[in-house]
C-alpha positions as CSV (number, residue, x, y, z in Angstrom):
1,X,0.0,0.0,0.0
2,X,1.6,3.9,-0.7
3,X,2.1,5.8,2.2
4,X,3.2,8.7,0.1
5,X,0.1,11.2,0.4
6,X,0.2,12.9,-3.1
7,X,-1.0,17.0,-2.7
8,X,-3.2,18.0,-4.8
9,X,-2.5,20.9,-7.6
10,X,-5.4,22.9,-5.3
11,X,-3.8,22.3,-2.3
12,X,-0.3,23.4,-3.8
13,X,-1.7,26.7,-5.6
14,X,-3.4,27.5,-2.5
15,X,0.0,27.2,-0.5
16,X,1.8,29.3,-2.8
17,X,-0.8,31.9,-2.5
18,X,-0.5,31.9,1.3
19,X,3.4,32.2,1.4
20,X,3.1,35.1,-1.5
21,X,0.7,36.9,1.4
22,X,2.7,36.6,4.0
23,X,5.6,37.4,2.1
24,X,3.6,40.9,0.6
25,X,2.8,41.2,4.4
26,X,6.9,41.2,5.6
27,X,7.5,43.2,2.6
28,X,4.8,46.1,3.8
29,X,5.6,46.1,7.1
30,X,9.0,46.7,6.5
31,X,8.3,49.4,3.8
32,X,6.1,50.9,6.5
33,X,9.0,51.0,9.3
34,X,11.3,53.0,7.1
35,X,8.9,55.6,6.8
36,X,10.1,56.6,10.2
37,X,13.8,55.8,9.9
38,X,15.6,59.3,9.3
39,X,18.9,61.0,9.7
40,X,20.1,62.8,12.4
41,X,22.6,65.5,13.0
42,X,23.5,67.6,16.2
43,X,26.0,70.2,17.1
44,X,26.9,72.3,20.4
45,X,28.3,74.7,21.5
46,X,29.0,76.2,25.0
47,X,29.7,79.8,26.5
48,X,30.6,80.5,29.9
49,X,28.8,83.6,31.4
50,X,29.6,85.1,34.7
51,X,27.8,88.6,36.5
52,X,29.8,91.2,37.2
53,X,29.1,93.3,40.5
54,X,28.5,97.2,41.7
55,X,30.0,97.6,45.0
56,X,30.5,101.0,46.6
57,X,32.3,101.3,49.5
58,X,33.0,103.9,52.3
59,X,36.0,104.0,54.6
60,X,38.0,106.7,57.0
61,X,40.2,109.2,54.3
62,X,42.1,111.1,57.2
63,X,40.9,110.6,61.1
64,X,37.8,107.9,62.4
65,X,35.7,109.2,59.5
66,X,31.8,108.9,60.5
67,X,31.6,108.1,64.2
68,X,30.3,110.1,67.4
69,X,30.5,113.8,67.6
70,X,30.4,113.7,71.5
71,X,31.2,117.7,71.8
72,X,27.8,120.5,72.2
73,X,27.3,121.6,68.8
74,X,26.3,125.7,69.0
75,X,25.1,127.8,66.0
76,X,27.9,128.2,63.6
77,X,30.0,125.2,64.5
78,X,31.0,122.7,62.0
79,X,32.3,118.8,62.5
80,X,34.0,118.1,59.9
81,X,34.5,114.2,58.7
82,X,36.8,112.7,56.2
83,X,35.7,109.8,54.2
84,X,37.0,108.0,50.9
85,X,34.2,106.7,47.9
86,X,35.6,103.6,46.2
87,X,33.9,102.1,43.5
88,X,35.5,98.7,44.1
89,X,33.3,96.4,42.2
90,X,33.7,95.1,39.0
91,X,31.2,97.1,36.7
92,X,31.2,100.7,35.7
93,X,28.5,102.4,37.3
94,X,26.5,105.1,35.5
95,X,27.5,108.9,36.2
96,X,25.8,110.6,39.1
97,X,25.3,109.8,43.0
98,X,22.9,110.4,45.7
99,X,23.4,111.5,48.9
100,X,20.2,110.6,51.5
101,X,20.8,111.9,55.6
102,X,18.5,110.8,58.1
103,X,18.0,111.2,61.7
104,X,16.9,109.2,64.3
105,X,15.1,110.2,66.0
106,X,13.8,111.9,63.0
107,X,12.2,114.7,65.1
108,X,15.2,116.4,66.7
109,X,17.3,118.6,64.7
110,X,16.2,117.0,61.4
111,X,12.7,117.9,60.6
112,X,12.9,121.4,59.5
113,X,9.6,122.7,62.0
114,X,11.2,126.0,63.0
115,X,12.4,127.5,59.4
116,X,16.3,128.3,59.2
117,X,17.2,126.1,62.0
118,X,18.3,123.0,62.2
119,X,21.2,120.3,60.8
120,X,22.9,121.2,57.8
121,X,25.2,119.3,55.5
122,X,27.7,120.0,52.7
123,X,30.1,117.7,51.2
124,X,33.6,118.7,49.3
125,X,36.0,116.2,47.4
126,X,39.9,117.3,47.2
127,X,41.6,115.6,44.5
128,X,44.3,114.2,46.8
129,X,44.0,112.9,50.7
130,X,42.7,115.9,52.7
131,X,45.0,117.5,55.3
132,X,43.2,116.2,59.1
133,X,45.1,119.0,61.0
134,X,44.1,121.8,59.2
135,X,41.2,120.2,57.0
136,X,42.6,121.9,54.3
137,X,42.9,120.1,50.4
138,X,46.2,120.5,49.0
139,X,44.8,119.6,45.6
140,X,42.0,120.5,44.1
141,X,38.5,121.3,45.7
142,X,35.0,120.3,44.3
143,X,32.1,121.0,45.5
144,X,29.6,118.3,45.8
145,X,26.6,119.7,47.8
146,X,26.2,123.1,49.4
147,X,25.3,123.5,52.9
148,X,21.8,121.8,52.4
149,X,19.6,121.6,55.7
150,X,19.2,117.8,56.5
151,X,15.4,117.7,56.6
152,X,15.1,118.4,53.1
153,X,17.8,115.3,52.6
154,X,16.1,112.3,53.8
155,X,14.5,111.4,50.5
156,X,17.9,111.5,48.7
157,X,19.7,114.6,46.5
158,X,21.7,114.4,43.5
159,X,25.1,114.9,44.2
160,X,27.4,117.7,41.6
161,X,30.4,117.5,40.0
162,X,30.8,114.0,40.6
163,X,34.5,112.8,39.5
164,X,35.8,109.6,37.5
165,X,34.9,107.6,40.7
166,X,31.1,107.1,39.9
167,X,32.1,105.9,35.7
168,X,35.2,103.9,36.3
169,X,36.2,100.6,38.8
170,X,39.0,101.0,41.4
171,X,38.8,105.2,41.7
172,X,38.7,107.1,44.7
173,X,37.0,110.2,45.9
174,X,38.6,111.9,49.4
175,X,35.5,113.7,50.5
176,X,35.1,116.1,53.8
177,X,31.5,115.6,55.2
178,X,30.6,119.2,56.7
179,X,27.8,118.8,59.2
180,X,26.9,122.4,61.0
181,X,24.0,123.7,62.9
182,X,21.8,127.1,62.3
183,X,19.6,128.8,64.2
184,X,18.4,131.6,66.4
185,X,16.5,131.5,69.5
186,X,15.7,133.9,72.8
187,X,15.6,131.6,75.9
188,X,14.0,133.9,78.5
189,X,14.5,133.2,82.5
190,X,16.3,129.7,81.7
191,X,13.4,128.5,79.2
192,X,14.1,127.9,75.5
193,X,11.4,129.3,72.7
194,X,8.8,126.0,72.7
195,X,10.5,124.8,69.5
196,X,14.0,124.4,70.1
197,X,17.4,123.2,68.8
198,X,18.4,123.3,72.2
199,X,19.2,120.5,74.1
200,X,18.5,117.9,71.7
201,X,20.2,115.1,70.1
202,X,20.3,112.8,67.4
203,X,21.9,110.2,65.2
204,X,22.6,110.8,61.9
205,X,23.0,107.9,58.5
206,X,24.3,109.1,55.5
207,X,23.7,106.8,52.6
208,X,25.8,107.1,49.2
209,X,24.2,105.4,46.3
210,X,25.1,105.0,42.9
211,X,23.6,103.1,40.0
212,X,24.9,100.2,37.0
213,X,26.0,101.7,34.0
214,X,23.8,101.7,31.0
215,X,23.5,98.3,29.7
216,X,25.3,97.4,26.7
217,X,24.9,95.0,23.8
218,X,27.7,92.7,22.7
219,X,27.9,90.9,19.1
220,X,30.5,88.0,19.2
């Protein structure tokens, strides 16, 4: 008896017809994947930024620069104070410089309520150390604020004639801080007018400021 099964030509044309499918099937799905397959290219670069900084900083020129004035100022006396400006930061800072006084308390020889009397303060720059003995410039004097009373000075003034050290790093300005006291009063039988300079104290903060220079734009 034949074991050998014979396949029939049906049978075969319907196997070739399955493995041309599946093959059509491979075929697409790989067509398919490479729709998504595509080159790709990438550079970089780096740059290292760092910020620069505005520092302004106030020290003694000649003597202790700001500290107490433990002497009883009268009408018409001056302390005078001898500080140096150094613009010790990195960055330029833009031309100009304010100068706000305040006292605390704010009410005693600061707030201007008897008119012409009160604190005053001016503020001169020689061009070389100042002289402490004498207080004397033997340079070149510049006036930087006129006696100005100091309850018109808590909100800040513009300073004048400011020099190189407000546009340019490491510069130095040897100021003299001029702080006087004006007035005019009738005490009668021991007892001063009901608003008085008399008699009173107070402590007084002087704050520099200065500003960044203009920002620039850099093409590299």
């Amino acid at each position: 008896m034949n074991q050998h099964r014979h396949t029939k030509p049906k049978e075969r044309r319907h196997g070739r017809a399955l493995a041309a499918g599946l093959f059509a099937v491979a075929v697409g799905l790989l067509a398919t994947a490479g729709v998504y397959a595509a080159l790709t290219g990438a550079a970089t670069g780096t740059e290292s930024v760092s910020s620069g900084t505005l520092n302004l900083t106030l020290t003694p020129d000649v003597g202790a620069g700001f500290s107490n004035f433990t002497g009883k100022m009268a009408p018409g006396d001056t302390n005078n104070v001898y500080v140096n400006l150094n613009n010790s930061g990195s960055l330029a800072s833009a031309a100009g410089m304010t100068l706000a006084v305040a006292g605390a308390p704010a009410n005693a020889l600061t707030d201007g309520s008897v008119p012409g009397e009160g604190l005053t303060v001016s503020a001169t720059q020689c061009s070389v150390t100042w002289t402490l003995v004498s207080g004397s410039c033997a340079g070149t004097t510049t006036t930087l604020l006129a006696a100005t009373p100091v309850s018109t000075l808590s909100g800040g003034v513009a300073l004048s004639n400011i020099p190189a050290l407000a546009a340019a790093t490491g510069q130095v300005g040897h100021v003299q801080i001029s702080l006087g006291l004006t007035g005019t009063e009738t005490s009668v039988n021991g007892v001063p007018p009901a608003k008085t300079i008399q008699g009173l104290s107070t402590t007084l903060t002087y704050t520099f400021t200065e500003q960044q220079r203009t920002g620039i734009t850099t093409n590299q």
